[in-house]
C-alpha positions in Angstrom: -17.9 24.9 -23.8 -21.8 23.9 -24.5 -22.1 20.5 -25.2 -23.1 19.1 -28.9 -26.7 20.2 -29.7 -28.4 16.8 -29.3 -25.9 15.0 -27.2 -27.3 13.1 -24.3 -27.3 15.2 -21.0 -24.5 15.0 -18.8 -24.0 15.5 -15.3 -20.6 14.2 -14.7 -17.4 15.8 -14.9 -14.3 14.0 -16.6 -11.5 14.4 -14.2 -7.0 14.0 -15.0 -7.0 11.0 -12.6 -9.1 9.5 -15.4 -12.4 9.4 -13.2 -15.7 10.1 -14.0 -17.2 12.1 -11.3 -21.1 12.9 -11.4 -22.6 15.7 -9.5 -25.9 14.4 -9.2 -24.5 11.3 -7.2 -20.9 10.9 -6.6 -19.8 8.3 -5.6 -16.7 8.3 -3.5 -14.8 5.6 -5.6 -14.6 8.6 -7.7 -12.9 10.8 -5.5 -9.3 11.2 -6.0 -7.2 13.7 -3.6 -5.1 15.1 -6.6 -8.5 16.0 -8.3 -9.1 18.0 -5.5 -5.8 19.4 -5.3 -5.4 20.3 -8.6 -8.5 21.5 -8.9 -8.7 23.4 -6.1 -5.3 24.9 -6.8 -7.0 26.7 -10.1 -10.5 27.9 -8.5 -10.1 31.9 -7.4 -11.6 32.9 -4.5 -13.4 36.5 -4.9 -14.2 35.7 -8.4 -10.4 36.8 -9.2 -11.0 40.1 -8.1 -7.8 40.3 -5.6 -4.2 41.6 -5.7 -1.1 40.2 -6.5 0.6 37.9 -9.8 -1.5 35.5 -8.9 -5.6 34.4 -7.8 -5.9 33.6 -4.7 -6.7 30.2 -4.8 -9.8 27.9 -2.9 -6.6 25.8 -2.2 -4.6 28.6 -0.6 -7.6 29.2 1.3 -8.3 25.9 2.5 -4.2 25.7 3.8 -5.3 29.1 6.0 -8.8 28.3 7.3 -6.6 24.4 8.6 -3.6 26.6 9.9 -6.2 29.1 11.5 -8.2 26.1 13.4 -5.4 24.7 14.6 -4.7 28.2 16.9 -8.5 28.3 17.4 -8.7 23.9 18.7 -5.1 23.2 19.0 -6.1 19.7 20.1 -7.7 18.9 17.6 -7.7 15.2 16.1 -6.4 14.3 13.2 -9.8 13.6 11.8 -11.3 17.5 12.7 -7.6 18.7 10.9 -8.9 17.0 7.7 -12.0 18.1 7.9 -11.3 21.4 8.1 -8.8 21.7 5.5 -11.5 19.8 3.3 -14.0 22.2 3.6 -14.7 23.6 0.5 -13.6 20.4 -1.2 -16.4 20.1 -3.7 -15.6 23.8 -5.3 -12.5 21.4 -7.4 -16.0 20.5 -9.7 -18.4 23.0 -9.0 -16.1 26.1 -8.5 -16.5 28.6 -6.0 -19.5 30.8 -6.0 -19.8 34.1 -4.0 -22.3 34.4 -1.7 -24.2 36.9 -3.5 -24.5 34.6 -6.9 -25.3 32.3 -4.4 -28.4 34.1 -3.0 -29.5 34.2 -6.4 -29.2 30.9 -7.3 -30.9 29.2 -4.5 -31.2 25.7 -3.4 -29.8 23.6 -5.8 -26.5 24.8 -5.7 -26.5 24.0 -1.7 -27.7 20.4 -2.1 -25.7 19.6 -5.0 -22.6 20.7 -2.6 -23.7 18.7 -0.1 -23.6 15.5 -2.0 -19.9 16.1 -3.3 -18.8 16.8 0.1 -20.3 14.0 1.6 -18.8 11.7 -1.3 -15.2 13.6 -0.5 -15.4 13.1 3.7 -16.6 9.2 2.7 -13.3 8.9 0.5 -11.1 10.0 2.9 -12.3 8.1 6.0 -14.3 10.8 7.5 -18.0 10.6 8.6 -20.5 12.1 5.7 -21.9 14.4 7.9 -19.3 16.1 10.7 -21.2 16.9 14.0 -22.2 20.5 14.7 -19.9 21.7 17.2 -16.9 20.4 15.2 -18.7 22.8 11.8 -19.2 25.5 13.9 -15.3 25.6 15.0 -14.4 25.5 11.5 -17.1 27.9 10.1 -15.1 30.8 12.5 -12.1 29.6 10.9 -13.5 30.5 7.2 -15.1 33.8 8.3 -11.8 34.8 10.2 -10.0 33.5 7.1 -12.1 35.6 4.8 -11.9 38.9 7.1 -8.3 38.6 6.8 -8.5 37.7 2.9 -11.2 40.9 2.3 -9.4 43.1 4.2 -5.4 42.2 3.1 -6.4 41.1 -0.8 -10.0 41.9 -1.8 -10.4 45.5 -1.4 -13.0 45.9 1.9 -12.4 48.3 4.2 -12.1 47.2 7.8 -16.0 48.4 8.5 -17.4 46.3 5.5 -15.1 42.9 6.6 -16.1 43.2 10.1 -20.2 43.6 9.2 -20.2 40.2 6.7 -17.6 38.1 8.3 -17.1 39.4 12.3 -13.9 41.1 13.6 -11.4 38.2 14.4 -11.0 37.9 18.5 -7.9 36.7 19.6 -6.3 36.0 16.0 -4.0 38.0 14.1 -2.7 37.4 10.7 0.7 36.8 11.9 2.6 34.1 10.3 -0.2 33.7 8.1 0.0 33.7 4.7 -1.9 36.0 2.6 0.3 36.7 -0.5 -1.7 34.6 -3.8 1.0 31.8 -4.4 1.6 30.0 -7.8 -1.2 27.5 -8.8 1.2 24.1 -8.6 3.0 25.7 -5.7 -0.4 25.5 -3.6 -1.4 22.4 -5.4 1.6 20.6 -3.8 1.2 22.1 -0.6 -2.1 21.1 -0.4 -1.0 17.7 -0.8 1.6 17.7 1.3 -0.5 18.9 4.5 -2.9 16.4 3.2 -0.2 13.8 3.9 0.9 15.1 6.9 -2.7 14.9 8.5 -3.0 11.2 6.9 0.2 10.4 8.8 -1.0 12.1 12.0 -3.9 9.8 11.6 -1.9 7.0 11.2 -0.5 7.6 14.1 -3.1 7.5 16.9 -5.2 5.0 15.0 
């Protein structure tokens, strides 16, 4: 819904926790992991254009691309863990935007992403900007995530997954799961994972 013709701009977004997040510069005290969660749970991935009862949600995604780094750096630390199932935190306000829209859109999009998920990994502990080799290990995680999702949910054939997102090597999607889940199912496993890693941290701290 538009705003009111002659309202003030706005760039924030009002969030359940009660926060007032804005996306030209978050701040992290306005971060709250059950935003993201919830939000997260209710984002499709593929624009809704996937089988099953359900979407498939940017939370369910974000549960695979973790479970799928974890075979591909099973020593991982805690911290990498979080990052990874954080990824595409900032699509709880801006939504997720296929690559092709994105294309279109340009710039703007990307550094408006970049703030949000730099407020997000500053909320939760983690450094605003994660070191190369740890986004690399986590970017192979998302493609392998998405060949499995294109292939399984989306409709690509096996040629058209394999030339946008690379044939997974040495990953199958055994015990992975692909089947679109419930919105508040996701939502609280997403937060329960979350807790888990918090507790992991804990742990070697």
């Amino acid at each position: 819904m538009a705003d009111r013709p002659g309202a003030p701009p706005r760039a924030w977004q009002r969030m359940l926790s009660g926060r007032r997040l804005d996306l030209l510069d978050p701040s992290p005290l306005d971060v709250e992991i059950s935003d993201i969660a919830h939000g997260l749970a209710r984002v499709a991935r593929w624009n809704g254009q996937t089988s099953g009862d359900h979407a498939f949600s940017v939370a369910q995604h974000s549960l695979l691309v973790e479970q799928i780094f974890r075979r591909i750096v099973p020593d991982a630390a805690p911290e990498a863990l979080l990052a990874a199932l954080l990824h595409d935190g900032p699509e709880y306000v801006i939504g997720d935007m296929i690559s092709p829209f994105k294309s279109v859109v340009g710039g703007g999009y990307k550094s408006c992403e970049e703030r949000l998920q730099h407020a997000i990994h500053l909320r939760v502990g983690l450094p605003a900007e994660i070191g190369q080799g740890l986004k690399k290990d986590i970017k192979r995680a998302d493609q392998i995530s998405a060949y499995f999702e294109a292939t399984v949910l989306a409709g690509f054939s096996v040629t058209e997954a394999t030339e946008f997102f690379g044939r997974p090597r040495g990953i199958t999607a055994d015990g992975l799961e692909l089947s679109p889940q419930p919105a508040k199912r996701v939502q609280e496993a997403f937060l329960k994972r979350f807790a888990a890693i918090e507790k992991l941290r804990a742990f070697t701290a």
